[in-house]
N, CA, C and O atoms as a DFTB+ gen file, in Angstrom:
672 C
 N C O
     1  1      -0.074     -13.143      16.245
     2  2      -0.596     -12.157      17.178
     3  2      -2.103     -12.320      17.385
     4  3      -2.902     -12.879      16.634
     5  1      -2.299     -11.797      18.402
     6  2      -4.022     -11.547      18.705
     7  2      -4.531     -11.004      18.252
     8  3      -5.042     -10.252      19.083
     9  1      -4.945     -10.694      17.043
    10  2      -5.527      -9.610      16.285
    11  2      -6.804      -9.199      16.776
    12  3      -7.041      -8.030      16.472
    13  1      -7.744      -9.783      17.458
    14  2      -9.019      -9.681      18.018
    15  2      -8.708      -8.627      19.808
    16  3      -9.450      -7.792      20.324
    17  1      -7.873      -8.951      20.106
    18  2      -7.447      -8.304      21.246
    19  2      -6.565      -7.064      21.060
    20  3      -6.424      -6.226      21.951
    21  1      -6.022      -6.996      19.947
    22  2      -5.003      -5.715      19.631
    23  2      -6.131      -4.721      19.029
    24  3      -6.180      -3.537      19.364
    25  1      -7.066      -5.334      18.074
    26  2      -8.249      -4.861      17.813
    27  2      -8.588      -3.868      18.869
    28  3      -8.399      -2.669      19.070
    29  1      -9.202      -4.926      19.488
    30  2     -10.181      -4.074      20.869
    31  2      -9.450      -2.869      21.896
    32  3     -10.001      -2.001      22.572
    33  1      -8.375      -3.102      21.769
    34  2      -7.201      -1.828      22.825
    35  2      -7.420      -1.174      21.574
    36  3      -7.913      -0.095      21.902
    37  1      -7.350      -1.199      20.543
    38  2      -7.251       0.304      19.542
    39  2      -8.403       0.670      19.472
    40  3      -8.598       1.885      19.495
    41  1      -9.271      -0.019      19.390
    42  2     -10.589       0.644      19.125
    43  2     -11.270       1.384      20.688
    44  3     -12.287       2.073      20.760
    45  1     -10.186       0.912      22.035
    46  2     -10.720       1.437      23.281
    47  2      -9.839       2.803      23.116
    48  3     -10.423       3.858      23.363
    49  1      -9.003       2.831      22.870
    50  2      -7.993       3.904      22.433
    51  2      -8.881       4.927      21.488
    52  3      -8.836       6.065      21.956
    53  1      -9.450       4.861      20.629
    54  2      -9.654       5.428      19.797
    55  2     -10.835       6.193      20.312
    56  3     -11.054       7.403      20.255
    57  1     -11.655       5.074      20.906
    58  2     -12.936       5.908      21.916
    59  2     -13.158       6.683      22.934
    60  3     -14.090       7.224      23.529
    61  1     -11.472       6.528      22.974
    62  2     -10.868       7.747      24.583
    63  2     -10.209       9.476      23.868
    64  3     -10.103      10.623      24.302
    65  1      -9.941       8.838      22.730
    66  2      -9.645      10.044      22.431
    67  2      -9.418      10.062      20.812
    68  3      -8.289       9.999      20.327
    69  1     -10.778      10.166      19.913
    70  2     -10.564      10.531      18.237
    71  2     -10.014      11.108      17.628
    72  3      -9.944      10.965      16.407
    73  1      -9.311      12.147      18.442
    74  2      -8.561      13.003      17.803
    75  2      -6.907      12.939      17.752
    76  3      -6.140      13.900      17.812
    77  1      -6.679      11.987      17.667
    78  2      -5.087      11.321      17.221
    79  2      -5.380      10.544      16.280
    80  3      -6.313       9.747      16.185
    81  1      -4.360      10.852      15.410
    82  2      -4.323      10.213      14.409
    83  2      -3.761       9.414      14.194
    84  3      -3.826       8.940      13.059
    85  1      -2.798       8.765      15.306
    86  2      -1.556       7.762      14.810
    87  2      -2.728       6.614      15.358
    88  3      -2.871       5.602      14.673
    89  1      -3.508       6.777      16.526
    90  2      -4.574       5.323      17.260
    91  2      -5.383       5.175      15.807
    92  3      -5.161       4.018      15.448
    93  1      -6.035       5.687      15.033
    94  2      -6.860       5.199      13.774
    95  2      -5.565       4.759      12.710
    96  3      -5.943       3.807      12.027
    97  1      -4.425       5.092      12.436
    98  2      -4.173       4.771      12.225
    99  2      -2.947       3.095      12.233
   100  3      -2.371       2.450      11.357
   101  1      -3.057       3.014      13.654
   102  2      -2.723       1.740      14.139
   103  2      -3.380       1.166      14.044
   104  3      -3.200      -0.047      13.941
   105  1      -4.580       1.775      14.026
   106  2      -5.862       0.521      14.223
   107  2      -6.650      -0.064      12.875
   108  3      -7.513      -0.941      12.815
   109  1      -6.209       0.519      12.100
   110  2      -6.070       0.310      10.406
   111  2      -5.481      -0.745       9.555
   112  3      -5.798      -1.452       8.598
   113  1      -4.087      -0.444      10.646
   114  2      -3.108      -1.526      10.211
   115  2      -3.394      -2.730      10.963
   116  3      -2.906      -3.763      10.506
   117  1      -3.979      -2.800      11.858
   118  2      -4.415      -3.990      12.573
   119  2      -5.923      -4.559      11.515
   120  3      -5.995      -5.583      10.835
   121  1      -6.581      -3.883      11.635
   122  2      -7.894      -4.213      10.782
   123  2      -7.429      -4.949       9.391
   124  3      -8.045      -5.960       9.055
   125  1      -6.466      -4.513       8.660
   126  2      -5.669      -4.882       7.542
   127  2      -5.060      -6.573       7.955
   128  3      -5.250      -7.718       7.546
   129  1      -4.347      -5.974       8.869
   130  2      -3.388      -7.777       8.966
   131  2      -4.000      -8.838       9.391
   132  3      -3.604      -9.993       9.240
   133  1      -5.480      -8.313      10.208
   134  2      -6.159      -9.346      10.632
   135  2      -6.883      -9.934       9.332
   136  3      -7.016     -11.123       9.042
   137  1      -7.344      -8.745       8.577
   138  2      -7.971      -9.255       7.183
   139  2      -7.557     -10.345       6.533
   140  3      -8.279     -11.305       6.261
   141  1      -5.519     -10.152       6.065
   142  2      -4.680     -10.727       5.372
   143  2      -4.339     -11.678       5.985
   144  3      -3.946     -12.467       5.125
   145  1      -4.183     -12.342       7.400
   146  2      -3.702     -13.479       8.507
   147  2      -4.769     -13.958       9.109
   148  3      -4.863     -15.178       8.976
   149  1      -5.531     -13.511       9.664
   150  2      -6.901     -14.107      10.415
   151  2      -7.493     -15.604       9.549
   152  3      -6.875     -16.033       8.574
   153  1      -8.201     -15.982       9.844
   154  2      -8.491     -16.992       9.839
   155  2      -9.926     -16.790       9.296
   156  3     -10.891     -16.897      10.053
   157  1     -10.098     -16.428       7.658
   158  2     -11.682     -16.395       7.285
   159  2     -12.343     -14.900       7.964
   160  3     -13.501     -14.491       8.056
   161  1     -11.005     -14.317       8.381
   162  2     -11.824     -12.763       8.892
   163  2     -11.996     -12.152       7.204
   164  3     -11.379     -12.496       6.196
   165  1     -13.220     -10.996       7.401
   166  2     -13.384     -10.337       6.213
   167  2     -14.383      -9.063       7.170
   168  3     -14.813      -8.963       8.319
   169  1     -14.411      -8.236       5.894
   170  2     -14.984      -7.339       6.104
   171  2     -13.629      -5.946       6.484
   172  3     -13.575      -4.774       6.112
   173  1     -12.716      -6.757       7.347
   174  2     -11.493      -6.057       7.780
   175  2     -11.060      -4.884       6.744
   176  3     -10.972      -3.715       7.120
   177  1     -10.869      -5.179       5.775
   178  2     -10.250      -3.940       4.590
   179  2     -11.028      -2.731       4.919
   180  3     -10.610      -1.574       4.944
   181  1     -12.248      -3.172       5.175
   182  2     -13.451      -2.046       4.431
   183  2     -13.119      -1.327       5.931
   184  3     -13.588      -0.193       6.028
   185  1     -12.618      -1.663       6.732
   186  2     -12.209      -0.757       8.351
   187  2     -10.959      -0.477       8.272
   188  3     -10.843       0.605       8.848
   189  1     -10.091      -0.767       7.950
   190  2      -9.078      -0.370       7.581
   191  2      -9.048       0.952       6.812
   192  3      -8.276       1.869       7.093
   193  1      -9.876       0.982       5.897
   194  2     -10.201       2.229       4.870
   195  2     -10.579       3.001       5.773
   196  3      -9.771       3.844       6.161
   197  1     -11.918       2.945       6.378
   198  2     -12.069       4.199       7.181
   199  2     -11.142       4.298       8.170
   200  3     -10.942       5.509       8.262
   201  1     -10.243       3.561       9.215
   202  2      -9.684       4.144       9.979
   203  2      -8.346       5.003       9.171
   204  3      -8.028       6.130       9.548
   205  1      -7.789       4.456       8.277
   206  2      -6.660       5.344       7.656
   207  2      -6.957       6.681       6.693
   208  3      -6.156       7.476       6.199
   209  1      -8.826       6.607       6.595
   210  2      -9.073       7.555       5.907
   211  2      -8.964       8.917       7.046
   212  3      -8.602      10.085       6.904
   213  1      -9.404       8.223       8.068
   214  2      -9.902       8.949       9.494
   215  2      -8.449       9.480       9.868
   216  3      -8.391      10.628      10.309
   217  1      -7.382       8.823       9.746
   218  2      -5.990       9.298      10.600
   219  2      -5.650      10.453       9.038
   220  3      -4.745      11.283       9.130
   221  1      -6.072      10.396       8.368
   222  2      -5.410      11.179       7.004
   223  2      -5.900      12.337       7.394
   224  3      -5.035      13.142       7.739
   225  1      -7.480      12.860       7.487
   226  2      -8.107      13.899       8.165
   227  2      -7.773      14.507       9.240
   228  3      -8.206      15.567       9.693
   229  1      -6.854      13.688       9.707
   230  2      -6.408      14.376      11.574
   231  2      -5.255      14.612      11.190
   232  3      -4.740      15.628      11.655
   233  1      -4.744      14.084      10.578
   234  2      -2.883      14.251      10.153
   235  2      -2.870      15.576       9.706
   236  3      -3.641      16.090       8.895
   237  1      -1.701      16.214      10.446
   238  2      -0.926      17.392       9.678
   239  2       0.073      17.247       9.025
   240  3       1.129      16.868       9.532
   241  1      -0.115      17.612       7.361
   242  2       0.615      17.267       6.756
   243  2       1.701      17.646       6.705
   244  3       2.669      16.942       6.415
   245  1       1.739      19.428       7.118
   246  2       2.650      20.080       7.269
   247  2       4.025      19.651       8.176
   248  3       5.209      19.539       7.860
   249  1       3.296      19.466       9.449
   250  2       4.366      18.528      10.565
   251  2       4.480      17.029      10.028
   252  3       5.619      16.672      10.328
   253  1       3.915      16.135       9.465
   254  2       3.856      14.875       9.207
   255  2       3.926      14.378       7.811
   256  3       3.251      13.379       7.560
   257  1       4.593      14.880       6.914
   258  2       4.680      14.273       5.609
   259  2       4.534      12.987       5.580
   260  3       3.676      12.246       5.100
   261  1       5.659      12.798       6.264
   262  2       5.844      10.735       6.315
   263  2       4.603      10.212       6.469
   264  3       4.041       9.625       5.544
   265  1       3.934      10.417       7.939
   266  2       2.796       9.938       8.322
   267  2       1.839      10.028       6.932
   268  3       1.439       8.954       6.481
   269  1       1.518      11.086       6.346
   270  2       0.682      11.252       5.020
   271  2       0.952      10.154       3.839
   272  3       0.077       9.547       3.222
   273  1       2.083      10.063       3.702
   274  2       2.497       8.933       2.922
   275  2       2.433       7.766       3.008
   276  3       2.206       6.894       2.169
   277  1       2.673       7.734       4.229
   278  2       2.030       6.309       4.628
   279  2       0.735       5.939       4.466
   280  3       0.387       4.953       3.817
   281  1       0.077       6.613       4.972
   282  2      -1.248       6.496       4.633
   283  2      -2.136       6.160       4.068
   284  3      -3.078       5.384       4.228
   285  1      -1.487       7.343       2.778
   286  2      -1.763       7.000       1.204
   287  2      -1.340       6.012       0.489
   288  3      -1.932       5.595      -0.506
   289  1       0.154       5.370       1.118
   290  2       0.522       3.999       0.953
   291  2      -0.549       2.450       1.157
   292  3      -0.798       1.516       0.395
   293  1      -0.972       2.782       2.566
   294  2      -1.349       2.019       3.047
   295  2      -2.766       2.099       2.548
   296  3      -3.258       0.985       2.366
   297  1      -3.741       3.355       2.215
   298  2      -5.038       2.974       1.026
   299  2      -5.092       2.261       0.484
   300  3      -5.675       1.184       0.363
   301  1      -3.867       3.324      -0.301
   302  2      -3.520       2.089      -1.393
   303  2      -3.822       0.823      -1.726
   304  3      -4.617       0.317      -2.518
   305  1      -2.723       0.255      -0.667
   306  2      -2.704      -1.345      -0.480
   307  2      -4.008      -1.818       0.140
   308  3      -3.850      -3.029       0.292
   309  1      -4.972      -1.547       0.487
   310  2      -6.157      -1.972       1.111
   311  2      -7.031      -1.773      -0.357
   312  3      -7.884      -2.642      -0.539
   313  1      -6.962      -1.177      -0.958
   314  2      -7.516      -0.683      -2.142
   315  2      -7.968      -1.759      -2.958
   316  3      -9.050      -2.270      -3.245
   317  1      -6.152      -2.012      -3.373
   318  2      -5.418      -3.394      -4.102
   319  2      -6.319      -4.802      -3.793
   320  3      -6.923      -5.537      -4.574
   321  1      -6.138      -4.865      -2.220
   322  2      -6.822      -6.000      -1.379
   323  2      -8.005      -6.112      -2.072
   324  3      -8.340      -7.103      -2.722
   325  1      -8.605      -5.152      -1.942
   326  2     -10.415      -5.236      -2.248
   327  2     -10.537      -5.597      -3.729
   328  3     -11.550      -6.125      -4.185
   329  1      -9.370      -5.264      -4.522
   330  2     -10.059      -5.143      -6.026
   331  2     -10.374      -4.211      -6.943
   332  3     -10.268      -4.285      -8.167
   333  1     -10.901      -3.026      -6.043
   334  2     -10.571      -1.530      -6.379
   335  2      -9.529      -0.772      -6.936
   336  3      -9.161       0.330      -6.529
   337  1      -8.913      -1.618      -8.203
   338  2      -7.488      -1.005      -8.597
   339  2      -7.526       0.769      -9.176
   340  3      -6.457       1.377      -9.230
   341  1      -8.615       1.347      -9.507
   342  2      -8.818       2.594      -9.927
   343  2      -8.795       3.422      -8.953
   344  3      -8.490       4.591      -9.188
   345  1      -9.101       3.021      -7.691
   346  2      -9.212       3.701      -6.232
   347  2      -8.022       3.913      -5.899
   348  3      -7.596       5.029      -5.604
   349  1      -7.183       2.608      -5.910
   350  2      -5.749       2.005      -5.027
   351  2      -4.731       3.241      -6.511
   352  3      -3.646       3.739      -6.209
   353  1      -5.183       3.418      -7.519
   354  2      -4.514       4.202      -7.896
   355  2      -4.233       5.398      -7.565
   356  3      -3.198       6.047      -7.421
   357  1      -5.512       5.612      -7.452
   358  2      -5.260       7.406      -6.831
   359  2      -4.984       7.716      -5.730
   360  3      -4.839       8.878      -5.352
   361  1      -4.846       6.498      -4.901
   362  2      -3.650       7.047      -3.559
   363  2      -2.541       6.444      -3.682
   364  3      -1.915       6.366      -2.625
   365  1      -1.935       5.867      -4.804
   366  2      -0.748       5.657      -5.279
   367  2      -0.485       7.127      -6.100
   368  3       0.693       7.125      -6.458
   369  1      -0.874       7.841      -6.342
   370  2      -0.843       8.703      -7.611
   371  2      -0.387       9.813      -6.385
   372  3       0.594      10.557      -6.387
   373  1      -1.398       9.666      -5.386
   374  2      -0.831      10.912      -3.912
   375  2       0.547      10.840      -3.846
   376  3       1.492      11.512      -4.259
   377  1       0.321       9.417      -2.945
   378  2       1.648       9.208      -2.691
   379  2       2.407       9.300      -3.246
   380  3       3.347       9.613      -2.516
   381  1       2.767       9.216      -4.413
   382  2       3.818       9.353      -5.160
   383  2       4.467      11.103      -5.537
   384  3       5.591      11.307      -5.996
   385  1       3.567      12.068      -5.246
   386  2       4.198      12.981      -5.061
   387  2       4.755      13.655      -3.959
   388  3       4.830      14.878      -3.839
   389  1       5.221      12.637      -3.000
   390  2       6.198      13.261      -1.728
   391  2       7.432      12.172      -2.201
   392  3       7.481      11.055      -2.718
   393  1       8.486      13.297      -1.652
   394  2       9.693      12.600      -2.024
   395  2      10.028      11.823      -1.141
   396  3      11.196      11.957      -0.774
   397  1       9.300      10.861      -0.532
   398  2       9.522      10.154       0.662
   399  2       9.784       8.967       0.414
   400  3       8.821       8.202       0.470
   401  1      10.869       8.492       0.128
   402  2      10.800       6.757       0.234
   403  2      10.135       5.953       0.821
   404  3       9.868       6.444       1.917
   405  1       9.615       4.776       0.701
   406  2       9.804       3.701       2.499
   407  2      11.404       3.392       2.311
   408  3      12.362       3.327       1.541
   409  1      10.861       3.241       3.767
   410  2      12.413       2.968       4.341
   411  2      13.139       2.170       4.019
   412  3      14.341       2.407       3.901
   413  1      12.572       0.921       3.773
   414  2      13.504      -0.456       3.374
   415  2      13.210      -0.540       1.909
   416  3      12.159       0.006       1.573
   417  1      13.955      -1.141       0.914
   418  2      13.722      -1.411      -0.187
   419  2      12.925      -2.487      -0.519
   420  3      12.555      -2.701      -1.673
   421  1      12.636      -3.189       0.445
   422  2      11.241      -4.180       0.031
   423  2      10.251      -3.807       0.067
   424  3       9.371      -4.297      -0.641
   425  1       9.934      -2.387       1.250
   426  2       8.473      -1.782       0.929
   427  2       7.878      -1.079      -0.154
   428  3       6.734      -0.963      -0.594
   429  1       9.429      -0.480      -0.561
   430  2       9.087       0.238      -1.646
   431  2       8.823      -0.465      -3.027
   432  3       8.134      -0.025      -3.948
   433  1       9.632      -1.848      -2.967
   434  2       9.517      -2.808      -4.166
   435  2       7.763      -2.926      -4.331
   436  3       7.019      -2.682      -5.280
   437  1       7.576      -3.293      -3.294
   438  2       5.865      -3.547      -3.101
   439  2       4.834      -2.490      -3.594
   440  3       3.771      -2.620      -4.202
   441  1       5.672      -1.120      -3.009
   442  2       4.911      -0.245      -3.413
   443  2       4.519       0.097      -4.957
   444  3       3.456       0.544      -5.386
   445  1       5.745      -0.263      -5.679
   446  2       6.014       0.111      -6.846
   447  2       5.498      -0.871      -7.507
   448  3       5.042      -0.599      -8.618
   449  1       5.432      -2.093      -7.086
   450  2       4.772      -3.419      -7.587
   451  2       3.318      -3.065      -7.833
   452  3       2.813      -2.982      -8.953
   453  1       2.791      -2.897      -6.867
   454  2       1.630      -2.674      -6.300
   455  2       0.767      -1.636      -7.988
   456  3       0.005      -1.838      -8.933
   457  1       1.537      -0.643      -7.418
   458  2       1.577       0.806      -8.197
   459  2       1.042       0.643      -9.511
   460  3       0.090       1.148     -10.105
   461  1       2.358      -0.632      -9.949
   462  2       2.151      -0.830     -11.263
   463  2       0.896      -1.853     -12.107
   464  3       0.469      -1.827     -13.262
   465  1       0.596      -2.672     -10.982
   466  2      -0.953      -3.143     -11.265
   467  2      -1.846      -2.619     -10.891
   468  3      -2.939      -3.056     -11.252
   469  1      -1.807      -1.808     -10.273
   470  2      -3.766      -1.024      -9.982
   471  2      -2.852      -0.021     -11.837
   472  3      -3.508      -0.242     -12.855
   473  1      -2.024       0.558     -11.966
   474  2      -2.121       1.470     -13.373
   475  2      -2.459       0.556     -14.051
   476  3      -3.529       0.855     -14.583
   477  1      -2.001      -0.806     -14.449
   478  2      -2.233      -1.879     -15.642
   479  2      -4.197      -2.194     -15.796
   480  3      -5.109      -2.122     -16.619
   481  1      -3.917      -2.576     -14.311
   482  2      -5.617      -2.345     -14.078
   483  2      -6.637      -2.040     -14.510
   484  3      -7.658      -2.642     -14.842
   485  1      -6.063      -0.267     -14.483
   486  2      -7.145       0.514     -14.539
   487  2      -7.077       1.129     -16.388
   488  3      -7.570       2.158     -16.850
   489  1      -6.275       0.032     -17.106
   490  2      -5.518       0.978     -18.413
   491  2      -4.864       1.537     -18.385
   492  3      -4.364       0.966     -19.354
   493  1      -4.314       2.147     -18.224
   494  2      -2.572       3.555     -17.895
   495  2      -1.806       2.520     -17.956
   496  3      -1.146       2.218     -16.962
   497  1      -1.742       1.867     -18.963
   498  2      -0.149       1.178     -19.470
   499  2       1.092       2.303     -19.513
   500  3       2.248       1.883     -19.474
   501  1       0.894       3.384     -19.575
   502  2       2.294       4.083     -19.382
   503  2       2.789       4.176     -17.967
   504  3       3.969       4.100     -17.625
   505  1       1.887       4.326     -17.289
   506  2       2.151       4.442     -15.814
   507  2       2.866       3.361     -15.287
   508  3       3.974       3.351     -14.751
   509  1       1.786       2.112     -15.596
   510  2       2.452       0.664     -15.309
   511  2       3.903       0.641     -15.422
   512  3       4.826       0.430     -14.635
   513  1       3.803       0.926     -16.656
   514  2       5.287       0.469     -17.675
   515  2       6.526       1.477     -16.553
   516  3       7.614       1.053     -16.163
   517  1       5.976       2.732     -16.276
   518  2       6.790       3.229     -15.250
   519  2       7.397       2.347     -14.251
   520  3       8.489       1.803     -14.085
   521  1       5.948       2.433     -13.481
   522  2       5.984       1.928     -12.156
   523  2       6.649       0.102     -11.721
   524  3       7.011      -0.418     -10.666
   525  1       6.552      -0.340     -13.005
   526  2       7.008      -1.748     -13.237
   527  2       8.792      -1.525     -13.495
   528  3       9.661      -2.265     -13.033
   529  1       8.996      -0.411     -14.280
   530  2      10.512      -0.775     -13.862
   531  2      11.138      -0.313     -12.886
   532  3      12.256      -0.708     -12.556
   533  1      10.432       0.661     -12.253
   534  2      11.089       1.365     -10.819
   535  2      11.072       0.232     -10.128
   536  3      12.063      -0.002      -9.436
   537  1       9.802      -0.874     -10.144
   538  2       9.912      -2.380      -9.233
   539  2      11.199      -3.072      -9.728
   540  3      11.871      -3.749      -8.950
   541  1      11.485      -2.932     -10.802
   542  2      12.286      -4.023     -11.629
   543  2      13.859      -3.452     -11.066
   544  3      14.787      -4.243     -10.903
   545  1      13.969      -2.227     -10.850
   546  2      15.619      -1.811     -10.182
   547  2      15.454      -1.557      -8.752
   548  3      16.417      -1.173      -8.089
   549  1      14.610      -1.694      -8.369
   550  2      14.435      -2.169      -6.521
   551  2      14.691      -4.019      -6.851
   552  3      15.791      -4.400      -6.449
   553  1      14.218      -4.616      -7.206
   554  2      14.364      -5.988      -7.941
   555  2      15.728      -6.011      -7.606
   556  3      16.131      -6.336      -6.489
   557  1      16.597      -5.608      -8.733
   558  2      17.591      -5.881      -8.993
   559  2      18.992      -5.402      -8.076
   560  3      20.125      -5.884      -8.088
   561  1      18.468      -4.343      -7.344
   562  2      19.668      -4.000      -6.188
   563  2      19.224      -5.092      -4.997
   564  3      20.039      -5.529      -4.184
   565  1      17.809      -5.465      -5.017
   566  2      18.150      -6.308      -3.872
   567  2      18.217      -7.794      -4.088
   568  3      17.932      -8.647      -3.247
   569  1      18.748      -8.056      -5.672
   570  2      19.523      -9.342      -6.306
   571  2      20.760      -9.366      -6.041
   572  3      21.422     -10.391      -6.199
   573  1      21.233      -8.319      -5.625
   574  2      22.627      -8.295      -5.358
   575  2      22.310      -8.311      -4.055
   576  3      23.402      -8.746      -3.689
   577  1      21.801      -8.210      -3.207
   578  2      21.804      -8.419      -1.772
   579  2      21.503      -9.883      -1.490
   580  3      21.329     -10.200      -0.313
   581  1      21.420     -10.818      -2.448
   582  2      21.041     -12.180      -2.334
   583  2      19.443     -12.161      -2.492
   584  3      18.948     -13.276      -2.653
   585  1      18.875     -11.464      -2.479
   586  2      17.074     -11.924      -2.851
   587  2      17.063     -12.943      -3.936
   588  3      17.871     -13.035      -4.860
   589  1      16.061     -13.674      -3.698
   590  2      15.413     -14.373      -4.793
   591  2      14.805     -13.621      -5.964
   592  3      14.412     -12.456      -6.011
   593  1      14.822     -14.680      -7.014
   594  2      15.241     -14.515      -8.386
   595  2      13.321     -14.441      -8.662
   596  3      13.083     -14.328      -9.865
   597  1      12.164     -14.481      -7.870
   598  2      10.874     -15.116      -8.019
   599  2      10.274     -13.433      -8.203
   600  3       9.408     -13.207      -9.047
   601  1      10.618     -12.745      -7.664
   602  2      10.021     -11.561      -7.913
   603  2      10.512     -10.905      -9.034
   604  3       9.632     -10.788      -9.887
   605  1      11.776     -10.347      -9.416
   606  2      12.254     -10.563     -10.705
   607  2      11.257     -10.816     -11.733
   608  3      10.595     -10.052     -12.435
   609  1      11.335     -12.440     -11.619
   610  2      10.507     -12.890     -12.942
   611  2       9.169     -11.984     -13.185
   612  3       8.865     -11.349     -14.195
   613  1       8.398     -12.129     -11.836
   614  2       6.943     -11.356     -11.434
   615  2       6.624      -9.873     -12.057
   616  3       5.544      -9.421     -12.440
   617  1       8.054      -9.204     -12.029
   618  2       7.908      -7.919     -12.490
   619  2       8.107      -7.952     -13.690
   620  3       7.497      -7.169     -14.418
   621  1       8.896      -8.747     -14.139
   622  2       9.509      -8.472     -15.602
   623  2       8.339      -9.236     -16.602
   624  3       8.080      -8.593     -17.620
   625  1       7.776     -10.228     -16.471
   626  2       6.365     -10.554     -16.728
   627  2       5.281      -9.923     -16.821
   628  3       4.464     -10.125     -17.720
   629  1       5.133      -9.012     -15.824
   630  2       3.590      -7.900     -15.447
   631  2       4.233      -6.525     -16.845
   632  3       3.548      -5.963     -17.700
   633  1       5.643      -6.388     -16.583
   634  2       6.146      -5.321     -17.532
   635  2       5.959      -6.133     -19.459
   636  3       5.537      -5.534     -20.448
   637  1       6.342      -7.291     -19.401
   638  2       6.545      -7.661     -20.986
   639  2       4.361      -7.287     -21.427
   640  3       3.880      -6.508     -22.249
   641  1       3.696      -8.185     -20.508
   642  2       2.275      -7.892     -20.674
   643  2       1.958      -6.238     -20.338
   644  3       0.966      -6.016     -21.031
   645  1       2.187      -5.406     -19.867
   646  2       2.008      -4.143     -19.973
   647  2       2.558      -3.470     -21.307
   648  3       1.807      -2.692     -21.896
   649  1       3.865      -3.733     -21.832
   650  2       3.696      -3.249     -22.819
   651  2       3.352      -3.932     -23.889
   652  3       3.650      -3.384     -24.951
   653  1       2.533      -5.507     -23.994
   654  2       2.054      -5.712     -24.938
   655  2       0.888      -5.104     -25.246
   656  3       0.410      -5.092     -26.381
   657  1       0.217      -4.402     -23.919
   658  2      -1.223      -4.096     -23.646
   659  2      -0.869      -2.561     -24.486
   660  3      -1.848      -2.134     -25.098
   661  1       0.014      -1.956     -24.556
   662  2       0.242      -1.146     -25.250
   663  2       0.715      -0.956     -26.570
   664  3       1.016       0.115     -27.096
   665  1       0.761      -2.289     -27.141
   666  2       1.062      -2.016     -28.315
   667  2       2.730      -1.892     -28.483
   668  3       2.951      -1.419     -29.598
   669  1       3.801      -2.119     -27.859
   670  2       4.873      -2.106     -28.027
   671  2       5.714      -3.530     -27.804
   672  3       6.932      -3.562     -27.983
């Protein structure tokens, strides 16, 4: 995709009207993928943060749970990106109190993946140790769907070193 041109319609979007929250937050996720796919782009995360911080502030949570979760999902993972695993925790720590799935079981694998290294990260080996096997039975239902055996290993690895980090 054009990330430089999808860019610029969100950010013309956004200058027509700030007060929607789904345009900062499209435009977040664009700032993000261009970060992760672009070609030597950087700086991208650190816009990403503010635009999803910006759609979180406009979001009603009340009408929009999902949208909130996402959100806090998607910090998250920008969080992660940067290195900031103590940050990327505490909007894993949000998120995690809506009973909201993602939708597909690979996002959530990620999420939970994710989850469990900003806790290892930041020390909270119990959390990890959580959050690593909730990855490890998303893992394993979608081993029976034919997934590869590579993530598996990934989790069950990050989990044996989490609880060595704990002493068990």
């Amino acid at each position: 995709p054009d990330f430089p041109a999808i860019i610029d319609i969100l950010e013309r979007a956004v200058g027509m009207d700030e007060g929607v929250s789904y345009f900062h937050q499209t435009l977040g996720w664009a700032y993000e993928q261009y970060e992760q796919l672009g070609e030597g782009a950087s700086g991208f995360l650190e816009k990403a943060i503010d635009a999803y911080l910006a759609a979180l502030q406009l979001n009603d949570i009340q009408q929009h749970p999902n949208v909130e979760a996402n959100l806090l999902l998607n910090l998250g993972n920008a969080y992660v990106g940067l290195g900031n695993f103590s940050e990327a925790l505490q909007y894993y720590q949000r998120r995690d109190r809506f009973e909201h799935p993602a939708r597909d079981t690979q996002t959530e694998l990620l999420y939970r993946k994710h989850y469990g290294e900003a806790a290892f990260k930041s020390r909270d080996t119990d959390v990890a140790i959580a959050q690593y096997h909730q990855a490890l039975d998303l893992a394993m239902q979608k081993a029976e769907g034919g997934s590869t055996a590579a993530v598996t290993c990934e989790i069950l690895e990050r989990l044996a070193l989490a609880y060595q980090e704990a002493g068990q």
